[in-house]
C-alpha positions in Angstrom: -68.0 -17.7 74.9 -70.1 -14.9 73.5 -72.0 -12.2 75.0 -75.1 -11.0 73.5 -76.1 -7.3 74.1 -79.3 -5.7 73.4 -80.7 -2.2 73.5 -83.8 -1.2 73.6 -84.2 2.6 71.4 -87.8 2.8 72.3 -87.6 6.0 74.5 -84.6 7.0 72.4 -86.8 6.8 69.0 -89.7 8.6 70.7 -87.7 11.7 72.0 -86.3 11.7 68.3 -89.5 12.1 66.7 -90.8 14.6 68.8 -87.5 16.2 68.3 -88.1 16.4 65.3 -91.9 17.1 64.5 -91.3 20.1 67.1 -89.0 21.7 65.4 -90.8 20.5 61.4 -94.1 22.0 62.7 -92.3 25.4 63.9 -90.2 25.7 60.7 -93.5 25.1 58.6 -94.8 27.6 61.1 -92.2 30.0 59.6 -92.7 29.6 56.2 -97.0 30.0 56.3 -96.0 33.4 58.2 -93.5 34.2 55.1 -95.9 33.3 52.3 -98.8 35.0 53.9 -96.8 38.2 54.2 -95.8 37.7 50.1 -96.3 40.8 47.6 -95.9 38.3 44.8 -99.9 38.5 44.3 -103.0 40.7 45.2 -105.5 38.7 46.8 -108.4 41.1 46.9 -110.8 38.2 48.9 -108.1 37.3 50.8 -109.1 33.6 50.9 -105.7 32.8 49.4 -104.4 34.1 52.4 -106.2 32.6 54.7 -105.9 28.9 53.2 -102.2 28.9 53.1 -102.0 26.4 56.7 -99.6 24.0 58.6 -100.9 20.4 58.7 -99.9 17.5 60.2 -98.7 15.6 57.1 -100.3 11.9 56.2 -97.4 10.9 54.4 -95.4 7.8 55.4 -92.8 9.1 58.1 -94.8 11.9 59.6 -93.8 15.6 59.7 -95.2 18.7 58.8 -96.4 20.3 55.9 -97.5 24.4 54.4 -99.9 24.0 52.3 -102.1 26.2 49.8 -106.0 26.1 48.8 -108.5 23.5 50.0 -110.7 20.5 48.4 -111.0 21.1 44.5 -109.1 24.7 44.8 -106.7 25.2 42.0 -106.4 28.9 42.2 -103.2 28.5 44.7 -101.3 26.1 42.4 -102.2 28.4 39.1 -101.0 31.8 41.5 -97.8 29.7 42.2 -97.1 28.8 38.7 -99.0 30.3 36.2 -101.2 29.3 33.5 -102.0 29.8 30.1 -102.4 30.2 27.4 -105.5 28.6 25.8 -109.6 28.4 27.1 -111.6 31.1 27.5 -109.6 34.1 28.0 -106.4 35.2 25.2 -103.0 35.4 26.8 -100.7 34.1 29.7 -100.9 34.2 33.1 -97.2 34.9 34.7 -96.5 32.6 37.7 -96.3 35.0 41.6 -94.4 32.4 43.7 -95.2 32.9 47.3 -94.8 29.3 48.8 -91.2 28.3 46.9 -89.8 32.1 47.8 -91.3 31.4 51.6 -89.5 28.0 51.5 -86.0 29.2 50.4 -86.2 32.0 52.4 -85.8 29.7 55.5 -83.3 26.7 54.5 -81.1 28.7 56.5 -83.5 29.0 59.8 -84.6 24.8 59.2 -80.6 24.2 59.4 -80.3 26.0 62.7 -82.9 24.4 63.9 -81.2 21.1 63.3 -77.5 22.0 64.0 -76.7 22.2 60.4 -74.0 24.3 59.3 
């Protein structure tokens, strides 16, 4: 004789995800406050500034992502890492991290959020 048990995680895995894009969308919350406050770089229009946003992210298994710039905008990926040298203009341009230093900064905050020691 056997017995066959089943469980049914439906509620289970929908408290999880929420668990868990709650507390994604407050740590990316975290880091967008940390990257706007930078000194790394001037940003004399302050449009740099103001694109540096939390989205919902499309990628497969949801979450939460801080992104940088808009549609066709390199200018946050070349402040981030640099560029140079070559075109128009003689010379390098030194990379001003703000995102990556923003990130680091709270590893430790994203663990406590998840009970990580």
């Amino acid at each position: 004789m056997t017995a066959r048990v089943e469980l049914d995680f439906t509620e289970f895995n929908l408290e999880l995800e929420e668990f868990l894009d709650e507390n994604a969308k407050d740590i990316c919350t975290q880091i967008k406050k940390d990257a706007k406050a930078s000194v790394a770089f001037k940003d004399k229009s302050g449009r740099l500034r103001k694109s540096i946003k939390v989205k919902k992210s499309t990628f497969e298994g949801g979450g939460y992502i801080t992104k940088a710039g808009g549609p066709g905008s390199m200018q946050a990926w070349l402040v981030e890492h640099g560029h140079g040298p070559g075109g128009w203009y003689e010379g390098t341009v030194p990379p001003h991290p703000y995102l990556r230093p923003a990130l680091d900064k709270n590893v430790a905050y994203a663990k406590q959020k998840f009970g990580v020691k």
